[in-house]
N, C-alpha and C positions, 0 to 999 in steps of 0.2 A: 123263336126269335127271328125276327125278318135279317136281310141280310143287310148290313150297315154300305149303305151309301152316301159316300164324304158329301154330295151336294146336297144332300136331305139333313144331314146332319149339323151341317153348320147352320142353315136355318133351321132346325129345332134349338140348339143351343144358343142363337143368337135371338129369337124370340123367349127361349127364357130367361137370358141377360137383362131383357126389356124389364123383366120385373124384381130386379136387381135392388130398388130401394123398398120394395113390398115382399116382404120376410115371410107373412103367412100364404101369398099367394103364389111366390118364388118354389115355397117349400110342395107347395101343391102340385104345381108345376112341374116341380121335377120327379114330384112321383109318376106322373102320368107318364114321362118323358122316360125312367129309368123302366118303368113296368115296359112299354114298349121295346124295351132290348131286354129285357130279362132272357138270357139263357136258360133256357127251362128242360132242355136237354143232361143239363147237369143232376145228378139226383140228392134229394137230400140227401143219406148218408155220405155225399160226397164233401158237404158242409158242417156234419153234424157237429165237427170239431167247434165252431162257428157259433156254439151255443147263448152266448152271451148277449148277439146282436143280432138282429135279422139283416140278409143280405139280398140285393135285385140281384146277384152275381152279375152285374155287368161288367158287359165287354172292356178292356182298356181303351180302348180308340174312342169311346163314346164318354169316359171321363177325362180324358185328356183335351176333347175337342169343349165340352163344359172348362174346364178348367183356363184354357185358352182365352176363355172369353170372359171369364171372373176375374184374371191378373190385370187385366188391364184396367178394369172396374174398382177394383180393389186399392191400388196405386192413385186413384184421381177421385174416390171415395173412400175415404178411410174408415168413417165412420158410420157409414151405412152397411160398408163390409163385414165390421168388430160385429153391427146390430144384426147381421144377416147369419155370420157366424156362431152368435148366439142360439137363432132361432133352428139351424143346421142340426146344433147340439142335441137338441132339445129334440128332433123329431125321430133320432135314436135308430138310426141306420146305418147298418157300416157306410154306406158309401155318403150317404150324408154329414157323417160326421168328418170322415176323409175331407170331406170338403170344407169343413169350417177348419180342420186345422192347415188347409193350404192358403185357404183366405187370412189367417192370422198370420202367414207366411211371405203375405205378399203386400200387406199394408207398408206404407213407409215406417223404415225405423224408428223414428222418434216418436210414433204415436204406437209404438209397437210394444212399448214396455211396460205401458198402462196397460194394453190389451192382454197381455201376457200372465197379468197377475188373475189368469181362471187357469192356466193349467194345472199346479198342481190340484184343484175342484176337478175338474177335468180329469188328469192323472188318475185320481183317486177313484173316479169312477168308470174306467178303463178295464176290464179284462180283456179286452183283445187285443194281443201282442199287435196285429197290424195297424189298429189306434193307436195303440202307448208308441210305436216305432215312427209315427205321423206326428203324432203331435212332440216329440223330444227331437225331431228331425226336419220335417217339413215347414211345421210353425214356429219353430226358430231358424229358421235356414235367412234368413233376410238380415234379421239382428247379429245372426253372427258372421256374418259374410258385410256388415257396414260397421257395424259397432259392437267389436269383438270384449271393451272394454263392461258393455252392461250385458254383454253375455256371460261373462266372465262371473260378474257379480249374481246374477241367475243361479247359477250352477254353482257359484262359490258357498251359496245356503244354502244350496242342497245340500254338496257334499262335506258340509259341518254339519247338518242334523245327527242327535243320536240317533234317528228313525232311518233302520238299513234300505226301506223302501224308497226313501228320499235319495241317498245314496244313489242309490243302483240307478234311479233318476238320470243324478248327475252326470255317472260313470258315462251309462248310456248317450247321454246327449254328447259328450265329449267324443265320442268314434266319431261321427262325420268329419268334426273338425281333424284331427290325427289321423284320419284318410287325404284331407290335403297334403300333397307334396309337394305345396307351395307355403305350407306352415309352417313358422319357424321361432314362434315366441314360447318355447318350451317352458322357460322360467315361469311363466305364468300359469302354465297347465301343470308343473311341477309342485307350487305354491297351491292353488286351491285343489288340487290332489291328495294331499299329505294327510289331512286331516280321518280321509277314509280311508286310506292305505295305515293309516296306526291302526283301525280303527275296526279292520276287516275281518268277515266271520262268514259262515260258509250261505248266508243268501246275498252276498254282494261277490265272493270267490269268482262266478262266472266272468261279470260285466270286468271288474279289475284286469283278470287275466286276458281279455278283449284289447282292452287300454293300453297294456305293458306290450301285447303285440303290435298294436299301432305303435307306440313308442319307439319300440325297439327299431322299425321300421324309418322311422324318422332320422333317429339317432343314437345309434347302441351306445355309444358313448357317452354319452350326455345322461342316457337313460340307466345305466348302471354306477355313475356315478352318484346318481339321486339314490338310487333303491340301496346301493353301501352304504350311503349315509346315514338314511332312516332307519337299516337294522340292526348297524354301531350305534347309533342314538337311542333307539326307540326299542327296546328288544323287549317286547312286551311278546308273553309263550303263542297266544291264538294267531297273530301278525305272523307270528314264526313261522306256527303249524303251515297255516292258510301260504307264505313262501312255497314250504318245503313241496305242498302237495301240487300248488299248481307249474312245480317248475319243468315238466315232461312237455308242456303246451307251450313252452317256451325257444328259442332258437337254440342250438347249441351251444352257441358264443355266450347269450347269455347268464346260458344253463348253467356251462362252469365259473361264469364271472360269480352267481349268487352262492353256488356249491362253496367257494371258496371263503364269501363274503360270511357265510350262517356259519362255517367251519371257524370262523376269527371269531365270530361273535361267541361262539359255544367257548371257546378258548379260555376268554375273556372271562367270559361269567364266571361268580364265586362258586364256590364249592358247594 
């Protein structure tokens, strides 16, 4: 891999911008562009994990300096982005794909919602955690940083699917939001929460117990007042278990808020 020189770099990225509304020749492009930084010092077994996609293993600074130059493209083309994002998809490289879900990331919102109806297609044909973590994060980062309202609604069908994979979906996209410390419409993530927290069983157990720490983080209070209520309401036994087991990953304030909360609940129940 030659050694990355910011002034080389921004013209190579900025003549691949040029072919910004030409999808098959963009896509060309940037092969030749990313094979030129291939790290090749890296060995496959270092990748092998990676089996699912093939990767240029580029550099960061050389998708970032790409990336720079599609935001702004993206924002003042919308729809050549969706088309560009498309054809990204489709040529089936981690770092390609990376990049159609930042481009769905950076379209303006209101034309973002139509565009969005390919993730779960998308989703589904994901096994690379660092896609599936791109596209439930970076290509909704826009929608739900303008219009938290049809983000809401997103993630709200997700996390009513019976399908635990939609779920976990849901669960997942909802951390970045609950990592803001400037979030504060809990009621709402409370509301379309509820549905998979009755509902929970041990392939959604991880992403939940994710949630309840961002929660807790927010607002212990707020947050142990919802999860009382759902297991006085809802005392459905697998909701129970799936409590009991994940409450060690929990805070300690918590811990004894629910130890107390499952101890009223057992109380309660008939004989």
């Amino acid at each position: 891999m030659p050694a990355i020189e910011l002034a080389r770099l921004k013209i190579q990225a900025a003549h691949l911008a040029d072919t910004f509304g030409e999808p098959d020749v963009f896509v060309q492009a940037l092969d030749e562009l990313l094979n030129y930084y291939t790290n090749r010092t890296i060995r496959s077994a270092q990748v092998a994990q990676r089996i699912s996609v093939p990767t240029y293993r580029t550099p960061r600074p050389v998708i970032r300096q790409i990336e720079s130059e599609l935001a702004v493209l993206a924002e003042k083309q919308p729809d050549k982005a969706i088309t560009l994002s498309d054809a990204l998809w489709k040529a089936d490289s981690l770092e390609a794909r990376l990049l159609a879900a930042f481009l769905l990331g950076n379209i303006p919102s209101d034309q973002a919602i139509h565009a969005l109806t390919r993730l779960p297609v998308w989703l589904n044909q994901s096994k690379d955690k660092e896609i599936r973590s791109a596209l439930l994060t970076d290509a909704l980062a826009r929608l739900r940083r303008e219009r938290p309202a049809a983000f809401f609604s997103i993630l709200e069908g997700w996390l009513q699917s019976p399908q635990a994979t939609m779920q976990v979906w849901g669960l997942q996209a909802l951390i970045p939001l609950l990592k803001d410390a400037q979030f504060e419409n809990l009621p709402a993530v409370f509301r379309i929460m509820r549905p998979a927290i009755v509902a929970v069983g041990p392939a959604t157990q991880l992403d939940f117990q994710a949630c309840l720490q961002a929660l807790e983080r927010l607002s212990l209070t707020e947050t142990t007042a919802f999860l009382r209520e759902i297991i006085l309401t809802n005392p459905e036994p697998g909701m129970l278990r799936i409590f009991r087991r994940i409450l060690p990953g929990l805070s300690p304030e918590l811990q004894e808020a629910l130890r107390e909360t499952l101890r009223a609940q057992n109380n309660q129940a008939p004989a």
